[in-house]
MARBA-3410 file (N, C-alpha, C, O; in Angstrom, 1 decimal):
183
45.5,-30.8,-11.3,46.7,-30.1,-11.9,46.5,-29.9,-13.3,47.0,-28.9,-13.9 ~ 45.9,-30.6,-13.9,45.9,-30.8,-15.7,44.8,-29.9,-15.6,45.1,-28.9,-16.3 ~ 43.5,-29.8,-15.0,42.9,-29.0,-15.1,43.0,-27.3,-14.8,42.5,-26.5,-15.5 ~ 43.8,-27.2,-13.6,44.1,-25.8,-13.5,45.2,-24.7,-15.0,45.4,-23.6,-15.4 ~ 45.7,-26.3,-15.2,46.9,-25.7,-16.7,46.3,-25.4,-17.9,46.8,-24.7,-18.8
44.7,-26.2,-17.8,43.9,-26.3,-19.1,42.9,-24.9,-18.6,42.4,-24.2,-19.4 ~ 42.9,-24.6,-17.4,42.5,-23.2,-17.8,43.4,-22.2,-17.6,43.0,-21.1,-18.0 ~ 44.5,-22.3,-17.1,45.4,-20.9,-17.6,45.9,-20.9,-19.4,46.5,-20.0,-19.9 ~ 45.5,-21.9,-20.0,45.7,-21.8,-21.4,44.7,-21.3,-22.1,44.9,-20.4,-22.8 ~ 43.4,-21.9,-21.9,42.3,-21.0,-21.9,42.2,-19.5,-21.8,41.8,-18.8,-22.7
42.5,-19.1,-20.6,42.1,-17.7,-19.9,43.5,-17.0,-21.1,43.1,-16.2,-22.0 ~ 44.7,-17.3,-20.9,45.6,-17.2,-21.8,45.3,-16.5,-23.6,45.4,-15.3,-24.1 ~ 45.0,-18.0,-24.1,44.3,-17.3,-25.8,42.8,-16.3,-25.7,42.5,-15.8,-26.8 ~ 42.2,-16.0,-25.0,41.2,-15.3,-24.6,41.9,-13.8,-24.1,41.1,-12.8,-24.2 ~ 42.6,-13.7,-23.9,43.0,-12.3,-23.6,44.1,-12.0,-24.8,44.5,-10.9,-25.2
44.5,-12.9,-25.3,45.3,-12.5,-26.6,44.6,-12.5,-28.1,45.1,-12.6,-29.2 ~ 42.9,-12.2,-27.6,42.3,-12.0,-29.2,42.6,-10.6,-28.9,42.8,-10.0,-27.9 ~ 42.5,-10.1,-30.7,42.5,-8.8,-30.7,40.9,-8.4,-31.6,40.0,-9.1,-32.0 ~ 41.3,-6.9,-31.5,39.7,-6.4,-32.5,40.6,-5.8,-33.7,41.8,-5.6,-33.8 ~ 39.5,-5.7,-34.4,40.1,-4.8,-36.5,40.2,-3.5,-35.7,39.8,-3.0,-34.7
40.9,-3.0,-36.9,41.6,-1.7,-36.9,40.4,-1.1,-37.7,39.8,-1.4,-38.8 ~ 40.3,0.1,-36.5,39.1,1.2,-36.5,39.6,2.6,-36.8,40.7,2.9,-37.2 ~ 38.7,3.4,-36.7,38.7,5.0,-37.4,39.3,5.6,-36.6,39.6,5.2,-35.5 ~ 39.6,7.1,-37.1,40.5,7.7,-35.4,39.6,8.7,-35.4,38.7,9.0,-36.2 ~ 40.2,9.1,-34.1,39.0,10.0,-33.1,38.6,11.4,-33.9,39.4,11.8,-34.9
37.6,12.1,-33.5,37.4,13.4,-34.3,37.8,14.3,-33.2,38.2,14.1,-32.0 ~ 37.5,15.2,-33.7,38.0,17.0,-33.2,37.7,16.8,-31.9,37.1,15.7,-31.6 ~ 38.2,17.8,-30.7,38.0,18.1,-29.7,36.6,19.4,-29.7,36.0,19.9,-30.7 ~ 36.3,19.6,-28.5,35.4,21.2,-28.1,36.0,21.6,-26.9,36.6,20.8,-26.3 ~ 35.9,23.1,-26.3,35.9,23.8,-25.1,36.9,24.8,-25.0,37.6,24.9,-26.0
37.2,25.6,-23.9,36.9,24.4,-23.0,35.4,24.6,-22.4,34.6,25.1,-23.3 ~ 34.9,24.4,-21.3,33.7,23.9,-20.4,34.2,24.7,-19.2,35.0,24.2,-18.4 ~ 33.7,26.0,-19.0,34.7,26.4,-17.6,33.0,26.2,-16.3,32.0,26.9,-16.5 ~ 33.0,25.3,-15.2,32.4,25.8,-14.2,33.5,25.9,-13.3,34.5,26.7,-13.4 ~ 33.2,25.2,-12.5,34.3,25.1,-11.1,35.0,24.5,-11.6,35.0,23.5,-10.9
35.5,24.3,-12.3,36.6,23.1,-13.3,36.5,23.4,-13.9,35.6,24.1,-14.2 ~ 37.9,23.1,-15.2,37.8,23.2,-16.8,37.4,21.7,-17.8,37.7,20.7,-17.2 ~ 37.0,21.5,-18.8,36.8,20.5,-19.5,36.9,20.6,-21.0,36.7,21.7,-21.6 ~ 37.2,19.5,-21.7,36.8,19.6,-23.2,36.4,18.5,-23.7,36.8,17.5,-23.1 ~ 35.5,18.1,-24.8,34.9,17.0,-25.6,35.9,16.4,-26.6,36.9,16.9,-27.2
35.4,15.1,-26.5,36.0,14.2,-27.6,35.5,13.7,-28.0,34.6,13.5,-27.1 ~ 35.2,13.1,-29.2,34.2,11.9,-29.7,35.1,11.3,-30.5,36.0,11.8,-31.2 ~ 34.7,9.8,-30.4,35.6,9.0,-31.5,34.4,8.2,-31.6,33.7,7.9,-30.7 ~ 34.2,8.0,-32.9,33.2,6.9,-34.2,33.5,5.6,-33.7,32.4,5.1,-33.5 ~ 34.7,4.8,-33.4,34.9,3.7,-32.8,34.3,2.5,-33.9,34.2,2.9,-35.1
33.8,1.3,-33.7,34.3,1.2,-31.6,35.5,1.0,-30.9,36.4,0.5,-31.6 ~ 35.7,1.2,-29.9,36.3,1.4,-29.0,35.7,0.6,-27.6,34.5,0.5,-27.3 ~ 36.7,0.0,-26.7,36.5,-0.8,-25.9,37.2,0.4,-24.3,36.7,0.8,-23.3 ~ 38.8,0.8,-25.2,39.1,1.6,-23.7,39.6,2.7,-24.3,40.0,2.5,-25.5 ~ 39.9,4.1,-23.9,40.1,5.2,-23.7,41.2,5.7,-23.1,40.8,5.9,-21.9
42.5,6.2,-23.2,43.3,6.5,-22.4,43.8,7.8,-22.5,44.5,8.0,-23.6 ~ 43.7,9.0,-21.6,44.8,9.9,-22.1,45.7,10.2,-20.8,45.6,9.7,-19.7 ~ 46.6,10.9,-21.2,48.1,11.4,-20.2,48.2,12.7,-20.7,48.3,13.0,-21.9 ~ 48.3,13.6,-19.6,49.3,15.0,-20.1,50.4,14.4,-19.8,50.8,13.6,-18.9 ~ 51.3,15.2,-21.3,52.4,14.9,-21.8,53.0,15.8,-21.2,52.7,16.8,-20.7
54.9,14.7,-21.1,55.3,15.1,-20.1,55.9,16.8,-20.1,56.4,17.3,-19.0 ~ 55.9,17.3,-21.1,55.9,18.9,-21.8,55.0,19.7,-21.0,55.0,20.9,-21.3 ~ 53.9,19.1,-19.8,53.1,20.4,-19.6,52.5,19.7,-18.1,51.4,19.6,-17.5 ~ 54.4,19.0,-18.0,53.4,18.1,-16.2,53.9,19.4,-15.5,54.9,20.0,-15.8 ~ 52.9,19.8,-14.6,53.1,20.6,-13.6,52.1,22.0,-14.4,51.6,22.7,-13.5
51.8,22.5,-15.5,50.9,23.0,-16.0,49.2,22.9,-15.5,48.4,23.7,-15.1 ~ 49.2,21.8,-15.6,47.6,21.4,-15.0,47.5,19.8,-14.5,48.5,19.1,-14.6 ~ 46.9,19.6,-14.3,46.5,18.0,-13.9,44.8,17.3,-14.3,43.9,18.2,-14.4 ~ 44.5,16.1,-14.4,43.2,16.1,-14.4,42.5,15.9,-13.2,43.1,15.3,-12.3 ~ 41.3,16.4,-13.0,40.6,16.5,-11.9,40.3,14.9,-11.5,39.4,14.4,-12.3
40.8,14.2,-10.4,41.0,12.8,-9.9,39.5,13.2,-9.2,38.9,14.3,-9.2 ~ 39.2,12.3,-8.9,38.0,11.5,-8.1,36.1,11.7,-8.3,35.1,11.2,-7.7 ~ 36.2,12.7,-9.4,34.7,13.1,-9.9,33.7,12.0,-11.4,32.6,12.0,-11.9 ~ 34.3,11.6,-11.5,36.1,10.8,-12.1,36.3,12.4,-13.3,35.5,13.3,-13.5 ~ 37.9,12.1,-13.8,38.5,12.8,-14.9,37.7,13.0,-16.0,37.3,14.0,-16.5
37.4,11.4,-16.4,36.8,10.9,-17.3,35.5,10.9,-17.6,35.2,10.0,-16.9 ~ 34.5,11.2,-18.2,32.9,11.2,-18.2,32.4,10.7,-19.0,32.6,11.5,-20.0 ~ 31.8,9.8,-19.4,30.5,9.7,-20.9,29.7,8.7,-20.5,29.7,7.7,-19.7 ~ 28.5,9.5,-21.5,27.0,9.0,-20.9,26.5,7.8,-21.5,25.4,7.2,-21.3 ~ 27.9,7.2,-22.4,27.7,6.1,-22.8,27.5,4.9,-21.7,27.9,4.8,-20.6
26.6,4.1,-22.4,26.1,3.1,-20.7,27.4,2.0,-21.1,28.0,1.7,-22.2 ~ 27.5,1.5,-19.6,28.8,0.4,-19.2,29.7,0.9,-19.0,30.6,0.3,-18.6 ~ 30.0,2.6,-19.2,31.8,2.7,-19.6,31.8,3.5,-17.9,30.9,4.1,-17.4 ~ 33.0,3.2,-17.5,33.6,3.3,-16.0,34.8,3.6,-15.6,35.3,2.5,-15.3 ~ 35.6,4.6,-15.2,37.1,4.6,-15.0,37.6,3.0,-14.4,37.0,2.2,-13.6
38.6,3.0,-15.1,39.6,2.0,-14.9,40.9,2.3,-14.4,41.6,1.4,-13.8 ~ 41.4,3.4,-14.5,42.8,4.2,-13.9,42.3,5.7,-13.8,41.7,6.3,-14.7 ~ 42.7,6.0,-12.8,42.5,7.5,-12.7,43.9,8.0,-11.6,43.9,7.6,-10.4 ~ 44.9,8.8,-12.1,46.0,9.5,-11.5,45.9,11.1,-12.0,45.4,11.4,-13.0 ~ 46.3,11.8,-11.2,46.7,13.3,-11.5,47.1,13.0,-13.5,46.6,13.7,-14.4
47.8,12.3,-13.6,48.7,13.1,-15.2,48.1,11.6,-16.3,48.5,11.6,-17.5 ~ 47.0,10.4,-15.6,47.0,9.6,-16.1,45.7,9.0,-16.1,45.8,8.1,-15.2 ~ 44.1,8.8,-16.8,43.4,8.6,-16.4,42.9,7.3,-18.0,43.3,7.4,-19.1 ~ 42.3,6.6,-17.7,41.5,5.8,-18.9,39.9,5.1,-18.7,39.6,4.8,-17.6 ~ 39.0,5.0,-19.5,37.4,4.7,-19.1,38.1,3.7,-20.2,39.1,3.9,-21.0
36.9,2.1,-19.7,36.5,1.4,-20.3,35.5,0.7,-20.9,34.6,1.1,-20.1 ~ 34.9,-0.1,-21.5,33.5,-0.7,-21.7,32.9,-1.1,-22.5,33.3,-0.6,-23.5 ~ 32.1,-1.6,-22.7,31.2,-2.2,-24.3,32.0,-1.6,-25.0,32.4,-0.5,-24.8 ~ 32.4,-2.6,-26.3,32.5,-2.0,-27.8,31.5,-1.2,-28.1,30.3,-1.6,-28.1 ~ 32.0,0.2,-28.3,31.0,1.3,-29.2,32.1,2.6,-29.2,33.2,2.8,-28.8
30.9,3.3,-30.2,31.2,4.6,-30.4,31.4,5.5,-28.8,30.7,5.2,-27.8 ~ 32.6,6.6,-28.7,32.1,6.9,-27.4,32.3,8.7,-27.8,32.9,9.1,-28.8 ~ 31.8,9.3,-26.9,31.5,10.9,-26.4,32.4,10.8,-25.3,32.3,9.7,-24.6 ~ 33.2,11.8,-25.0,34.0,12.3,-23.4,34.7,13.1,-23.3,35.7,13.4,-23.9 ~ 33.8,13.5,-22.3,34.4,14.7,-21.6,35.9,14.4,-20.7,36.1,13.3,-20.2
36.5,15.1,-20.6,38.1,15.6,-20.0,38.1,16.3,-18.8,38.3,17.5,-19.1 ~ 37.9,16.2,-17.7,38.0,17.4,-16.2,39.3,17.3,-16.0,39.9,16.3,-16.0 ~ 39.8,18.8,-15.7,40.8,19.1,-15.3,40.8,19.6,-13.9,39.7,19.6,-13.4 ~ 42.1,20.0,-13.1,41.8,20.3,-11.9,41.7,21.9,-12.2,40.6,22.3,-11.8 ~ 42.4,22.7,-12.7,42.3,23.9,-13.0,40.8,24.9,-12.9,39.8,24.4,-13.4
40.7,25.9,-12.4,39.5,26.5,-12.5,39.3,27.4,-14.1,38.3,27.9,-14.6 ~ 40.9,27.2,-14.7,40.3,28.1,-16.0,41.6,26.8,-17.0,42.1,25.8,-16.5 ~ 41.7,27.3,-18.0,42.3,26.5,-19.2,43.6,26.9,-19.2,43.5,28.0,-19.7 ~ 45.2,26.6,-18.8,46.3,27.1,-18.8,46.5,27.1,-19.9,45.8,26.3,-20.6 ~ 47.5,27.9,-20.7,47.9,29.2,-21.4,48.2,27.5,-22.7,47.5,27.3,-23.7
49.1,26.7,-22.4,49.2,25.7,-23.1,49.0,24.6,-22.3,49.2,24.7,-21.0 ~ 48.7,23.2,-22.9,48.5,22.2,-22.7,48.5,21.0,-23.3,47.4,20.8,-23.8 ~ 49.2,20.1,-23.4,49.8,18.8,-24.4,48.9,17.7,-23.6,49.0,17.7,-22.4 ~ 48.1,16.8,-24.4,47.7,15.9,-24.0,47.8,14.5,-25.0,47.8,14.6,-26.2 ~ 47.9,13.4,-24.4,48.1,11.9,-25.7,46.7,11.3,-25.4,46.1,11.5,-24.4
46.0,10.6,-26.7,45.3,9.8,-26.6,45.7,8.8,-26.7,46.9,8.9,-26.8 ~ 45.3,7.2,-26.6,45.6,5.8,-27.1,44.1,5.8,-26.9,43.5,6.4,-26.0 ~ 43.5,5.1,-28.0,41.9,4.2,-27.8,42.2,2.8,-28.2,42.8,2.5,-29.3 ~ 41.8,1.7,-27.4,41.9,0.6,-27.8,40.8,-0.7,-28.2,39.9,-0.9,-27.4 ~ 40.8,-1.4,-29.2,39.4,-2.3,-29.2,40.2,-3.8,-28.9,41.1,-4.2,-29.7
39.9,-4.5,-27.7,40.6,-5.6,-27.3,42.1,-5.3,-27.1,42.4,-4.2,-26.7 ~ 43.1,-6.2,-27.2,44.4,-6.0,-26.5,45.1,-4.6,-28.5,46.1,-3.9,-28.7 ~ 44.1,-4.9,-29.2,44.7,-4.0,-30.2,44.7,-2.5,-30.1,43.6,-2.0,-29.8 ~ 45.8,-1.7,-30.3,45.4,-0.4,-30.0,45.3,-0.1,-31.0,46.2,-0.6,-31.8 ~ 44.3,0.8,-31.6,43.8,1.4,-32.7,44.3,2.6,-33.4,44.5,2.7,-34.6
44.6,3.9,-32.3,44.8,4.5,-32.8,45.8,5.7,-31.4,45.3,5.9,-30.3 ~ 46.5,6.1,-31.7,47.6,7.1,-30.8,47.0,8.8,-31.9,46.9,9.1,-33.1 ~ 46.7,9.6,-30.3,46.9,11.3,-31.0,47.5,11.9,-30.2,47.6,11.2,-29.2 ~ 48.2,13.4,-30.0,48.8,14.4,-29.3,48.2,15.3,-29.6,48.0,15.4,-30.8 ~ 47.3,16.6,-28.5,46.8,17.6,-28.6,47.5,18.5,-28.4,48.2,18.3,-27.4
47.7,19.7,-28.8,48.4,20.8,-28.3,47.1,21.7,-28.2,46.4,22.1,-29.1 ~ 46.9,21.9,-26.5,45.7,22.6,-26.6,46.3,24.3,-26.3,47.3,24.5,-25.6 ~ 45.6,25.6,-27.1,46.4,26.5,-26.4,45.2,27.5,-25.8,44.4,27.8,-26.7 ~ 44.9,27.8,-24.8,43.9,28.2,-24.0,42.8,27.4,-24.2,41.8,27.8,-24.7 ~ 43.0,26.1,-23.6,41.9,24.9,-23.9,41.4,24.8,-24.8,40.4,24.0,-24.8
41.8,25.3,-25.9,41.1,24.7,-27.5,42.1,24.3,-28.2,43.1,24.7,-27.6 ~ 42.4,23.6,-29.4,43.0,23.2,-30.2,43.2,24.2,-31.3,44.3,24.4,-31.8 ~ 41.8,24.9,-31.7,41.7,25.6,-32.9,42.8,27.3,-33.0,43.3,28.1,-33.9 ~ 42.7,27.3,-31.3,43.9,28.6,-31.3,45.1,28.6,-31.8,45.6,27.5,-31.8 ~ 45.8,29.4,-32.3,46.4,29.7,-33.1,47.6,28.7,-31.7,47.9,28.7,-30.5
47.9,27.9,-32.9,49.6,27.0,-31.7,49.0,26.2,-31.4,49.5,25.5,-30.6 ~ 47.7,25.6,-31.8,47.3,24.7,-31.2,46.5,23.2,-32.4,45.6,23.2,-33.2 ~ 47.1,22.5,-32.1,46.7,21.4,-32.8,46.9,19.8,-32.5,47.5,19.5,-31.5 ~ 46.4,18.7,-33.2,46.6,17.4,-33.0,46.6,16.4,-34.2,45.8,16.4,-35.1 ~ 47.8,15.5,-34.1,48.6,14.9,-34.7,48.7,13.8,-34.0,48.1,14.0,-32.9
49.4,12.3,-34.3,49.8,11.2,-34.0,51.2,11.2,-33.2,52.3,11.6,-33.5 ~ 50.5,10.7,-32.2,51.7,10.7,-31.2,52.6,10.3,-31.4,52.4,9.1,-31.5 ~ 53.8,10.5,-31.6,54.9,9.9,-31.5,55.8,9.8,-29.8,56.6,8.9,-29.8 ~ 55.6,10.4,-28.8,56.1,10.8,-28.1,55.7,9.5,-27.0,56.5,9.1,-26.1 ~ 54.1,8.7,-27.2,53.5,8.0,-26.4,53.2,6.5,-26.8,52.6,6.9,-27.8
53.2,5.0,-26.8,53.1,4.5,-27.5,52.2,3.5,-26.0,53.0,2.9,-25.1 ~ 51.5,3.5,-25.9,50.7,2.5,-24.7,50.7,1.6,-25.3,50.4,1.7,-26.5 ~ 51.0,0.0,-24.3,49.9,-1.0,-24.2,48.7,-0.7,-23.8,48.3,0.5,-23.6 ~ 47.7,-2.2,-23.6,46.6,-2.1,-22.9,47.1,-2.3,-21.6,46.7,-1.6,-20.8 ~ 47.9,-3.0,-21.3,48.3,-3.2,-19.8,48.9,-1.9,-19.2,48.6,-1.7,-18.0
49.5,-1.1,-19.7,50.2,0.6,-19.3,48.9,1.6,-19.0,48.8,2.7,-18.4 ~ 48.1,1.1,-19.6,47.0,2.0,-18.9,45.5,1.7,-18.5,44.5,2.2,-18.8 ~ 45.7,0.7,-17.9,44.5,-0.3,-16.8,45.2,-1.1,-15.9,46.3,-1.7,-16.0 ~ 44.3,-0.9,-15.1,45.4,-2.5,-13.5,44.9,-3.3,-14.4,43.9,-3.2,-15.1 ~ 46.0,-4.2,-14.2,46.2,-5.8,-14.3,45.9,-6.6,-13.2,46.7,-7.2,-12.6
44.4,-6.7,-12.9,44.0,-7.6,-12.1,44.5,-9.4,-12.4,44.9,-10.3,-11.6 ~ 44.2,-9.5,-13.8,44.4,-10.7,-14.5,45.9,-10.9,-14.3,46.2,-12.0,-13.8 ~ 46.9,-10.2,-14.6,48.1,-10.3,-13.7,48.4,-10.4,-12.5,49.4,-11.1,-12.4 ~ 48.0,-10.1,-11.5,47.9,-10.3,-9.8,47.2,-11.7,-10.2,48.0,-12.6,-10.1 ~ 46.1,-12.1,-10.6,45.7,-13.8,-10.4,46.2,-14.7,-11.0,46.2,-15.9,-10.7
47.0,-13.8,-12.5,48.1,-15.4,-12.8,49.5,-15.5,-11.4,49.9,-16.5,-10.9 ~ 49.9,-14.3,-11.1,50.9,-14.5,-10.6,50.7,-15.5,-9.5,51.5,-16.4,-9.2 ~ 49.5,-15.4,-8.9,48.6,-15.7,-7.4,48.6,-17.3,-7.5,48.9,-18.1,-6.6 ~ 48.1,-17.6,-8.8,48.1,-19.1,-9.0,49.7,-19.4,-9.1,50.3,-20.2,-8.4 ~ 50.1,-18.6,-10.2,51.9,-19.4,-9.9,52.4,-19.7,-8.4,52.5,-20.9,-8.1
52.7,-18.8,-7.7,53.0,-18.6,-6.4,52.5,-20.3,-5.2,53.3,-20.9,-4.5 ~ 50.8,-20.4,-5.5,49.9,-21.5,-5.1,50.6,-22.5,-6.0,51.1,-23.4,-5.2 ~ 50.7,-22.8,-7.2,51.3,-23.8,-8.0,53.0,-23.9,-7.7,53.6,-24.9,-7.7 ~ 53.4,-22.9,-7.4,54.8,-23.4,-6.9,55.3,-24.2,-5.3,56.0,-25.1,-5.0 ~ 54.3,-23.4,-4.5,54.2,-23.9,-3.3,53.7,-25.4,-3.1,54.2,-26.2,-2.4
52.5,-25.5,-3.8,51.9,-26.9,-3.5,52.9,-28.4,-4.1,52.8,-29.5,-3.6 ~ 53.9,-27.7,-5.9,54.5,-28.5,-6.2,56.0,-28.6,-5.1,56.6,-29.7,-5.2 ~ 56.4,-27.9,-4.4,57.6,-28.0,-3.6,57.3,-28.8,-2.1,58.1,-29.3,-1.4 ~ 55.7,-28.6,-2.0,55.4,-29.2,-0.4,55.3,-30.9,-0.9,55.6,-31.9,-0.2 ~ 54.8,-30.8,-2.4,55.0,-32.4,-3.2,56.0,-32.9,-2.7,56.1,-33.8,-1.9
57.2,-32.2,-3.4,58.9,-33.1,-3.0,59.2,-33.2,-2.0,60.1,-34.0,-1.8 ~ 58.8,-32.4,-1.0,59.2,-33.1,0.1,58.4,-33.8,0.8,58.3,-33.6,2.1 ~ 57.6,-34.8,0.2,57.1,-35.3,1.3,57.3,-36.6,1.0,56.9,-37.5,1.8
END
């Protein structure tokens, strides 16, 4: 028993380090038209995770292309962690990262609002809002600023597996302490 509490305290302050506050992301590119549309991002970082959402100003406008993943970069370790139509995030080694954006669209809709969050450890670093207008930013209507609209945790945009196993252990630690009293 003392042992299982001495590692949920453990596991506990280990997820509650944070990282220093880092640089924010640079410009976008595209779009990238093949059978899909796409655009680039790079941020200087580092950076651990990645998150964007079309904002909810342009849900039903496009969506990101689910299962190829949304998400791309040729950075080694980095791997989707959530991937939904309006909500997708990569994560992985602290570093600088490059990524690409797939959308489901075969061309760039007329406008498009998208949020960043990048995060290093449970700290988020840095929130942006794109207003893309024919898949670029540089078009005239088209720009990016700090989100005000979006404000993520780390938990709002990755499963919480470590959540399902503390719960898992409470659940096991409630049951075994209640089969205690009555016996």
């Amino acid at each position: 028993m003392k042992k299982l509490l001495i590692i949920c305290v453990v596991v506990g302050l280990v997820l509650a380090v944070s990282g220093p506050v880092l640089a924010n992301p640079t410009m976008i590119g595209g779009p990238y038209i093949g059978n899909t549309w796409s655009i680039t991002a790079t941020a200087p970082g580092p950076y651990d995770l990645w998150a964007v959402r079309i904002s909810p100003v342009s849900v039903g406008v496009d969506t990101f292309k689910v299962g190829d993943p949304a998400l791309q970069t040729a950075t080694a370790g980095w791997s989707t962690v959530l991937e939904t139509p309006l909500l997708v995030s990569i994560a992985g080694p602290t570093s600088p990262i490059n990524l690409n954006i797939f959308f489901a669209g075969d061309a760039p809709p007329a406008l498009l609002e998208i949020d960043h969050a990048l995060f290093n450890g449970q700290k988020k670093v840095i929130e942006t809002h794109w207003v893309l207008v024919d898949g670029h930013y540089n078009n005239p209507g088209g720009s990016w600023f700090r989100s005000t609209s979006w404000s993520p945790t780390r938990a709002d945009v990755i499963p919480a597996p470590g959540a399902i196993l503390l719960g898992g252990i409470g659940v096991v630690l409630v049951g075994w302490l209640r089969r205690r009293r009555t016996l």
